[in-house]
Structures are given as structure tokens and as C-alpha cells.
C-alpha positions in Angstrom: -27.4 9.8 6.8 -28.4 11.0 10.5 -26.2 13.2 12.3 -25.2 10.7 15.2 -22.2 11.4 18.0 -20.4 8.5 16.5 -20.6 9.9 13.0 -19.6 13.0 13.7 -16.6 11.8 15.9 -15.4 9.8 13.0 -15.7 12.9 10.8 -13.7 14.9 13.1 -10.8 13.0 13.4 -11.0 12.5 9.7 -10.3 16.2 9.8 -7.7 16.0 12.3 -6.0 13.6 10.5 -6.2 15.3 7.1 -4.9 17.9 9.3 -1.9 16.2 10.8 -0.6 15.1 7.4 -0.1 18.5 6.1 3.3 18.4 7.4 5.3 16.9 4.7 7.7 14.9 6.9 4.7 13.1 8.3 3.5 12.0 5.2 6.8 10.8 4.2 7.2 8.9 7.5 3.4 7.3 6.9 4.4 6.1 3.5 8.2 5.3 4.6 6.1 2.8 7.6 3.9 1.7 5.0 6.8 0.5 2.9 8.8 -1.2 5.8 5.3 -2.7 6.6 5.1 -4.6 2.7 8.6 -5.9 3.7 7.6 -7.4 7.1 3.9 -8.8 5.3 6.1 -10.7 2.7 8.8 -12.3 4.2 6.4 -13.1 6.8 4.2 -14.8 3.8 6.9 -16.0 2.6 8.2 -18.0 5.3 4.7 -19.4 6.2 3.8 -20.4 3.2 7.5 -22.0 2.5 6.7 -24.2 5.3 4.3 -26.0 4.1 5.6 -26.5 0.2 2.5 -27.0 -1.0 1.1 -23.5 -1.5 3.9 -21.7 -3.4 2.4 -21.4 -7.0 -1.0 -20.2 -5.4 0.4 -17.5 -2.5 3.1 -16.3 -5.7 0.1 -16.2 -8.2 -1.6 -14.1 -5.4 1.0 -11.9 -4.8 1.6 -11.3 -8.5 -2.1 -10.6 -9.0 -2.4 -8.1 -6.0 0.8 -6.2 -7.1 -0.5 -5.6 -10.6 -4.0 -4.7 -9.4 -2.8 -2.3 -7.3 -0.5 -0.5 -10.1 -3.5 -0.4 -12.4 -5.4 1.9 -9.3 -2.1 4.0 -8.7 -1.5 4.5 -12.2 -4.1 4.6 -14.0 -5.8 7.8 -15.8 -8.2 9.1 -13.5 -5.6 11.0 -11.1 -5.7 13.6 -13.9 -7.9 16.0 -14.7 -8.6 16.1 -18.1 -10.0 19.4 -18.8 -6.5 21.1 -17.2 -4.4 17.9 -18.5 -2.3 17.9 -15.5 -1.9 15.5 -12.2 -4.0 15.7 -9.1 -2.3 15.2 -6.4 -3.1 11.4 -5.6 -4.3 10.9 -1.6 -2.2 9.4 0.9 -4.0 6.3 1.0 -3.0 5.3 -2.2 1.2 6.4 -1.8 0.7 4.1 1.0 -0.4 0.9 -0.6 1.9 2.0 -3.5 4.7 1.8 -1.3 3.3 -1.3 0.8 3.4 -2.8 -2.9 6.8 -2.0 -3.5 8.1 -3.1 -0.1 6.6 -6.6 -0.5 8.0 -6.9 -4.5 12.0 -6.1 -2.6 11.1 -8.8 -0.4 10.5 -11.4 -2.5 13.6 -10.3 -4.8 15.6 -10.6 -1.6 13.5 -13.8 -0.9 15.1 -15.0 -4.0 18.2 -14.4 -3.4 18.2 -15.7 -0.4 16.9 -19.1 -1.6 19.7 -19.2 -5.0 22.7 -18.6 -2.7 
């Protein structure tokens, strides 16, 4: 790939980003948004597609599907190395969508709840 200004822009504030999260309290606060960001996505599903009655079964079937997809790429094998058998550390993308997936499975508990009282 050629060398172009825009290339090598987006590579440098890849590096400043890598960078930035360094900090542990940043990395916590990205993952903490990213987890206050599932809730938001889901009840906002949620109510949308509990308008229209007619959708439930496919948008839950989604949901379930998505959820399980993404535990298979947080926790599957290949975040160890096995020549040293121990865990490397996982990136920060993935703790994110990790915890976007765990925010969205509290909102439909509380989604339930909501709907059985």
C-alpha cells in the first residue's frame, strides 16, 4: 500500500490513540461508555420494535444470535498463546463489544421485568 497523507494520518492517530488508552481509568471509562451504550441500543430496540408487535420473535432471535456470536469471539481460545499457555491481554475493541453485549442482555432482563409487573 502507498504511503499517502491520508494513510499516514490515520496511522498516527491510531498511535495516539493506542497512546491515550494507556491510562487505565480511560480504558475503564471507554468500556464503562460502551456498556451504558448496549443499554441505551436495547431498550431503544426494544421499544421500536414493541411498537409494531409484529417483529418480536425476529429482533429477539437477532439479539440472541448476536449475543452468542459475540461470546464465541471474546472467549474463545485464540486470546492465549499456546506455546506459554497463558492469556494475552485481549484489545480494547473487543472489552468494548463485550461490555456493549452485556449492557444490552441487562436491558432486556429489565425489559422483562418491566413488561411481567
Amino acid at each position: 500500500m502507498q504511503r499517502t497523507r491520508l494513510s499516514t494520518l490515520i496511522d498516527d492517530l491510531g498511535d495516539q490513540f493506542s497512546q491515550w488508552l494507556i491510562n487505565p481509568w480511560r480504558r475503564v471509562s471507554l468500556v464503562l461508555l460502551s456498556l451504558l451504550l448496549g443499554y441505551f441500543f436495547t431498550v431503544s430496540l426494544a421499544a421500536i420494535a414493541g411498537q409494531a408487535a409484529a417483529q418480536d420473535t425476529v429482533v429477539s432471535a437477532f439479539l440472541v444470535l448476536v449475543a452468542e456470536l459475540i461470546s464465541w469471539l471474546v472467549y474463545s481460545r485464540r486470546w492465549r498463546d499456546p506455546a506459554l499457555v497463558k492469556t494475552v491481554p485481549k484489545p480494547v475493541w473487543l472489552d468494548c463489544i463485550n461490555s456493549f453485549k452485556i449492557g444490552a442482555i441487562y436491558a432486556v432482563s429489565v425489559e422483562a421485568f418491566k413488561l411481567a409487573s
